[in-house]
N, C-alpha and C positions, 0 to 999 in steps of 0.2 A: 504494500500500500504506500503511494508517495506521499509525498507531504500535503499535496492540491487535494486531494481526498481527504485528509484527515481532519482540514483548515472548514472542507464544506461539510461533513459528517459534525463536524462543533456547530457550523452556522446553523447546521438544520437543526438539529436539537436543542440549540438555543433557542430559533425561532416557534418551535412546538411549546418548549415550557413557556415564553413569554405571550403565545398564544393560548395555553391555558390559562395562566395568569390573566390573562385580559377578561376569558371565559366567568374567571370568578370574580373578577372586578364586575364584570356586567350584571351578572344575575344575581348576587350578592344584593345592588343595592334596588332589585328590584323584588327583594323579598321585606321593606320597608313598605308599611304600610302607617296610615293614621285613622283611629275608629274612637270613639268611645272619648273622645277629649285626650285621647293618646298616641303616643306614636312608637310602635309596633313592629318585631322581626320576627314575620315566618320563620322561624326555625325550630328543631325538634323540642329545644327546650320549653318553647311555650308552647308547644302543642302537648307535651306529655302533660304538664302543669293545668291545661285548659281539661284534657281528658282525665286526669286522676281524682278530679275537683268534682263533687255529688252536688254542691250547693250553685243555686241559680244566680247567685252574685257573687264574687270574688274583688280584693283589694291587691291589685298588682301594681309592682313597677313597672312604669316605661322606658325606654333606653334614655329618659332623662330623669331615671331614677324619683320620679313625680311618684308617688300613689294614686291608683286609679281606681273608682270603682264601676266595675264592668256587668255586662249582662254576659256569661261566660259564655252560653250558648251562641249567641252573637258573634262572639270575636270568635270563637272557635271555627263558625261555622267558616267565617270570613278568610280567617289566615291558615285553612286547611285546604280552600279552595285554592288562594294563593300561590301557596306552598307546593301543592300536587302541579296546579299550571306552571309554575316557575321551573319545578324540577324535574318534567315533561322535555318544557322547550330547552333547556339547558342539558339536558342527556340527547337530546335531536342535534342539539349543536358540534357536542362533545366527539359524539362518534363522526359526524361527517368531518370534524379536523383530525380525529383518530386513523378513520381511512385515509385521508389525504396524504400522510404520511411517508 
């Protein structure tokens, strides 16, 4: 293997991790939502926290550490739809730069 190969085998692989990195730059901030007088990340931790929870109202923090009181059912139903679309088109994206490759 000569040197011109090994120079574009870095370029490529660079370019892949910084096009993943872009990948979760992107979808990241579109699991940011604001409901309830708050503002809100799709992710697993408020999803488990929204499903473990049996009472119809909850006092949560928002990523501004605000306390919030929520109709749980509501924001669940919200940032689960979110969540499942976010990380739908984000696994659609994922693999067509995975094949590209």
């Amino acid at each position: 293997m000569d040197t011109q190969q090994l120079v574009n085998d870095v370029k490529a692989r660079f370019n892949i991790n910084y096009q993943k990195h872009q990948l979760r730059e992107k979808y990241t901030a579109k699991l940011i939502f604001a409901d309830q007088g708050g503002l809100w990340v799709a992710n697993p931790n408020l999803l488990s926290q929204l499903f473990s929870s049996d009472t119809p109202t909850l006092i949560l923090l928002d990523n501004y550490e605000n306390p919030i009181k929520v109709d749980r059912l509501k924001l669940l139903e919200k940032a689960n739809e979110l969540y499942v679309s976010t990380m739908k088109d984000w696994h659609s994206e994922y693999e067509t730069l995975k094949n590209n490759r």
